[in-house]
N, C-alpha and C positions, 0 to 999 in steps of 0.2 A: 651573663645578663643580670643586673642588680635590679631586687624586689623594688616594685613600687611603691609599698606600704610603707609608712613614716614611722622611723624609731625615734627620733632624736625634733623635740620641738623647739623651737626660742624664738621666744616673744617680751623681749624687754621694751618695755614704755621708757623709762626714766631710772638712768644711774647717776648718781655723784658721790663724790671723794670727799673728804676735809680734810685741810691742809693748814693746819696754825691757825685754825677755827674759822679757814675761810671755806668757802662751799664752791668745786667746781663741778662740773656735769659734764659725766664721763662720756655717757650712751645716751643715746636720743632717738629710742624706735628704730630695734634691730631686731627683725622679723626673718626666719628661713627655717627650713626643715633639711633632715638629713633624713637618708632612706637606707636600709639597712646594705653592710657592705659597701656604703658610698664613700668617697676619698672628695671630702671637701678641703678646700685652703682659704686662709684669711688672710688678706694681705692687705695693710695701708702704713699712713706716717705715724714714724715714730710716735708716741706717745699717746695714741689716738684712743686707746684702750682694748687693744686684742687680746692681751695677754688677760685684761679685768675681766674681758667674754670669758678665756679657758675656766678662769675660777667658780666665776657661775656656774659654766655647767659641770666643774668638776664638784660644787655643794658648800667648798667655801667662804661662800659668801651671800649672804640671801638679804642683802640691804639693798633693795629694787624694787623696780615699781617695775610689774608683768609676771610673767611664771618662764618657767621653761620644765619639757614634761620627756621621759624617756619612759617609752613602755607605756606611754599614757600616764604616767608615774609623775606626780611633783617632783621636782630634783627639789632637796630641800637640805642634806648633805652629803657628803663620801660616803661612797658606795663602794661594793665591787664588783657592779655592773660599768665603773669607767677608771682607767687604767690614764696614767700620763706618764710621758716622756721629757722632764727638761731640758734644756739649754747643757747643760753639764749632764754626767752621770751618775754625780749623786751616790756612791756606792762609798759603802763603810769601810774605810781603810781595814781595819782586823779580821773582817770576814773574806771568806777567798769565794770565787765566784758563784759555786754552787750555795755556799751559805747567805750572798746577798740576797739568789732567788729566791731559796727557803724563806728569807725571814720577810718578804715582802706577804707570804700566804697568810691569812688572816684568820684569825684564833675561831673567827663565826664562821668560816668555809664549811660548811655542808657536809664534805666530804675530804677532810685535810692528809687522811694518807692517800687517799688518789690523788690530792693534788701536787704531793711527797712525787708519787710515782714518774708525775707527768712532768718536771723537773730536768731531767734528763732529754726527755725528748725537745723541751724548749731550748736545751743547752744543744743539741745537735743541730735542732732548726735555726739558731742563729748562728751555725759554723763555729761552734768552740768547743766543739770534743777535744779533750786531750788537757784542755785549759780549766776543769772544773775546782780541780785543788791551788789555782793561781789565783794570788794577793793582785787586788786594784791597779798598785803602784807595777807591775811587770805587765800592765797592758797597754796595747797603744789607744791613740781615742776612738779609732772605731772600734777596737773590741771592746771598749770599755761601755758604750754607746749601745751594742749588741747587747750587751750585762742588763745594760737600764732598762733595756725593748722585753727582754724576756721576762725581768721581772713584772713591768709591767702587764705582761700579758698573761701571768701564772694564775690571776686567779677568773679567766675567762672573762674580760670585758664583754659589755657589747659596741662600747665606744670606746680609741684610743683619742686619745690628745696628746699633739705637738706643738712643745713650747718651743720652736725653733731650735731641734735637735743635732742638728748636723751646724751650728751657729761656730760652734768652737776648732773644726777638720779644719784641716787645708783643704783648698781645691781640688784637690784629684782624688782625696779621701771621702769629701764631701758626695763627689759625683759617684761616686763608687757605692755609697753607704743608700744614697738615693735607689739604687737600683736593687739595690739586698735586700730595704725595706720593703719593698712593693713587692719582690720576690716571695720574703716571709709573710706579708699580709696578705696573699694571693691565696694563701693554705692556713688564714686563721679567717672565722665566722664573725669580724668588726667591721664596723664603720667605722672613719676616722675623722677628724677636724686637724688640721694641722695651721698653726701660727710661721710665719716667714716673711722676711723681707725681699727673699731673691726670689723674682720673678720665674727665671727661669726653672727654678725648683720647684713651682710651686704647679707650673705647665706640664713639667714632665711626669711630675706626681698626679695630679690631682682628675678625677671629676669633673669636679667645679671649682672655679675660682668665683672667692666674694669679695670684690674691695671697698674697704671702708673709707669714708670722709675724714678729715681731718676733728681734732675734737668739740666738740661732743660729736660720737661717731655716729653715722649712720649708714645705710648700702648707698654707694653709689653707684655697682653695677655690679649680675650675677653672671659671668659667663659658665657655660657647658662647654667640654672638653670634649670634642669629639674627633678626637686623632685616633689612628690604630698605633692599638698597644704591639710588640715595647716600642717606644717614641721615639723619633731618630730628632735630635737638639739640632742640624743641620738641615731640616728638609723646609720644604717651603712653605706650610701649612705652619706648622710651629712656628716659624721665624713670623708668618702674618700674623697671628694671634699673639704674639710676643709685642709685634708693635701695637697692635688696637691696647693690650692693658696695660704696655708703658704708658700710652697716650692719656690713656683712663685715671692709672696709675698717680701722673703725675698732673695731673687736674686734680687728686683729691690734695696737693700737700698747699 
């Protein structure tokens, strides 16, 4: 059962970009909460600014009009109260995997040899015992992927962000890696915000799904997820819910 109390606030009035000193506007009144342990998704058209949302609330970037608050907290910049996962995994060709987790642990952690300690156990909860002395290039993309999630998660978020993770798998890696995450996040204390364009990933993961308007973005519908967990991708509930936010979906492009 996920808390009802709000960890994660956002309240953006007014974003825009500049581009060869022309001025577009990105975000136009994007309002929601995340409640701790909650598996939200964002999903809209290409270029609409989802990926501009993660930044916000990951602190890079505070050129906005609104707040957004974690913990009741300003987000105002990176932290290591929130953890991301890219599109790629991002790991440093010369370090082997246990050394990408280590170097992601942050010199201000609290407590940096227990989080030394807790290393290992991240490397078993994402299935790669045996792999810890393995170079980037001898992995495949989900385990490389698995690499990115643990670092991410080493220094205790309380929110992950995905920047559409599983973007780079093939299909059947893809679906597979879907199911490990949620497995892994099952047994870590986060809420998540996850970015995606495939619908159905976003169904079998998620909570909630939020999809945005086209740009300047804003909500054009919040649906709740409420299928029993684990989700069968064939059953008839999903497949109805599949077609309401294509419909939804494809009214915002």
């Amino acid at each position: 059962m996920l808390k009802t109390s709000t960890l994660l606030e956002i309240n953006i009035d007014h974003k825009e970009v500049f581009v060869n000193g022309q001025s577009f506007q990105v975000i136009d009144k994007i309002n929601f909460q995340v409640n701790p342990q909650e598996f939200v998704t964002i999903i809209g058209p290409s270029g609409c600014g989802k990926t501009t949302l993660l930044r916000l609330i990951l602190g890079l970037d505070n050129d906005y009009q609104g707040f957004i608050k974690l913990d009741d907290q300003i987000v105002s910049k990176p932290g290591l109260d929130r953890g991301i996962v890219f599109q790629e995994p991002r790991l440093l060709p010369w370090l082997s995997v246990r050394d990408n987790i280590e170097f992601a642990i942050a010199d201000s952690c609290n407590n940096r040899s227990y989080a030394m300690q807790e290393v290992q156990k991240l490397i078993d909860l994402v299935g790669l015992t045996g792999f810890e002395k393995a170079w980037p290039n001898q992995l495949s993309g989900g385990m490389a992927q698995r690499v990115a999630l643990a670092r991410a998660l080493v220094n205790v978020p309380n929110v992950l962000l995905l920047d559409e993770p599983f973007a780079s798998l093939d299909s059947h890696t893809r679906m597979l890696m879907q199911g490990e995450f949620l497995s892994i996040l099952s047994r870590e204390a986060t809420a998540t915000v996850m970015v995606t364009h495939d619908i159905d990933e976003a169904i079998f993961m998620s909570d909630r799904v939020i999809i945005l308007t086209q740009r300047p973005a804003t909500i054009m519908a919040d649906y709740q997820v409420d299928l029993e967990k684990p989700r069968k991708r064939n059953s008839q509930d999903f497949l109805n819910l599949r077609s309401q936010i294509i419909e939804q979906f494809y009214n915002a492009n």
